[in-house]
N, C-alpha and C positions, 0 to 999 in steps of 0.2 A: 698879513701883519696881525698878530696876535693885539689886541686892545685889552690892558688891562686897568682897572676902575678900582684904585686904593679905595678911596672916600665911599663908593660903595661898600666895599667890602668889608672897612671899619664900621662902616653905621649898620650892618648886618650884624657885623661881632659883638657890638654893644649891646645892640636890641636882643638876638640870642640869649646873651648874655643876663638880662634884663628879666628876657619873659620866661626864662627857666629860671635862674638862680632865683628871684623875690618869691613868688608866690612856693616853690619848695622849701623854701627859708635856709637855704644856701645861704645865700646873702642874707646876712642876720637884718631883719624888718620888723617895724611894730607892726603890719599887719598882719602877717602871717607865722605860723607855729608848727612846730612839729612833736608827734608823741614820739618819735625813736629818732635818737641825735645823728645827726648828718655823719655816715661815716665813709673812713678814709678816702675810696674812691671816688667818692662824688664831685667833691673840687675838681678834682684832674679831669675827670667825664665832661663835665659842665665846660672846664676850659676848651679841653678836646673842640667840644660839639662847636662850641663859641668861635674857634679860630678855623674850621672845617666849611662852618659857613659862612665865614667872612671871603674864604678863600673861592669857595665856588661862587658869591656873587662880585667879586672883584675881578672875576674872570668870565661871568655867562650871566647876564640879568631876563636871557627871553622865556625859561622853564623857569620854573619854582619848585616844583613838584619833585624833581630828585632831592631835593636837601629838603623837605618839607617832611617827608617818611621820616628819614634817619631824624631831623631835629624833633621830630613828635615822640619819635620810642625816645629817644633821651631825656623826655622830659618825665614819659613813664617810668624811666630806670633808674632818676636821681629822686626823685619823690619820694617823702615819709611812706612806707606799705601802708599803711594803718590808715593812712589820712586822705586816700582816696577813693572815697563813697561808693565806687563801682565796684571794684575791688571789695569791700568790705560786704554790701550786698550780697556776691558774689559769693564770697570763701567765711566772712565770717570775722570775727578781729585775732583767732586763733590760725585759721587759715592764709588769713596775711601775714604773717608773720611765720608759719611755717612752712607756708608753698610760695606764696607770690617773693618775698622776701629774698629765699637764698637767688630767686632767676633774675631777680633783678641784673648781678653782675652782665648775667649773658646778654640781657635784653640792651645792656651799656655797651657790649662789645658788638652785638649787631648794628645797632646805629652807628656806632663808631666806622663800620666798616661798608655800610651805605653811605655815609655822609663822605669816606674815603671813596669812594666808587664815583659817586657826584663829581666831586672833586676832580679825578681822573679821565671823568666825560666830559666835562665843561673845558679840559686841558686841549683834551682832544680835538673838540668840536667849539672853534671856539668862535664868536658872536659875529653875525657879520652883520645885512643891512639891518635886521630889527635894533639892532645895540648900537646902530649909528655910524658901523663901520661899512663901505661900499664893498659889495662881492669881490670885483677883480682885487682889493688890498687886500682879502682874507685868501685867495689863490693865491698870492705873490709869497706867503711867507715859504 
């Protein structure tokens, strides 16, 4: 018997939601700013990533670690290039902008497609006594 956990997976999607969208300034914040304005893609990334994680812990809460890769690159991919310190270090404000910048896309379709993969394992393998469901109900389905 597969056990699936809405309210986890809602409070996953928020938080997601939350800890990538504000400090990117996604979600427009008086904390946080950006020198290169949020473009097109990033909303849908962000949603993407938001509803991918909500999904694999509504479905598997005992790893982390699959949806934790993919929601970390996402948070790399939706982020001003400029405004991340390492990054700048690294390439320069010329060089984020001209190397870091265009791979962002790919780096948002990698995650996307790890946090798909998570998704597809947690479907798979799905929770049994650690997540509160007894072994033989997780043989039965």
């Amino acid at each position: 018997m597969r056990t699936i956990r809405p309210w986890w997976g809602l409070g996953a999607a928020l938080l997601t939601l939350l800890i990538i969208g504000i400090p990117t300034d996604i979600i427009p914040n008086p904390m946080f700013g950006r020198d290169v304005p949020v473009r097109p893609w990033e909303l849908p990334v962000l949603l993407a990533t938001a509803v991918l994680t909500g999904m694999y812990f509504s479905l598997h809460q005992e790893k982390i670690a699959p949806v934790m890769g993919g929601s970390s690159l996402a948070l790399f991919a939706v982020a001003c290039p400029v405004c991340n310190k390492v990054v700048l270090l690294a390439l320069g404000s010329s060089g984020a902008l001209g190397i870091w910048q265009p791979l962002q896309p790919y780096l948002a379709g990698v995650s996307l497609l790890l946090l798909a993969a998570a998704v597809g394992w947690a479907w798979r393998n799905p929770c049994t006594e650690k997540c509160g469901v007894p072994e033989h109900a997780a043989l039965e389905e």
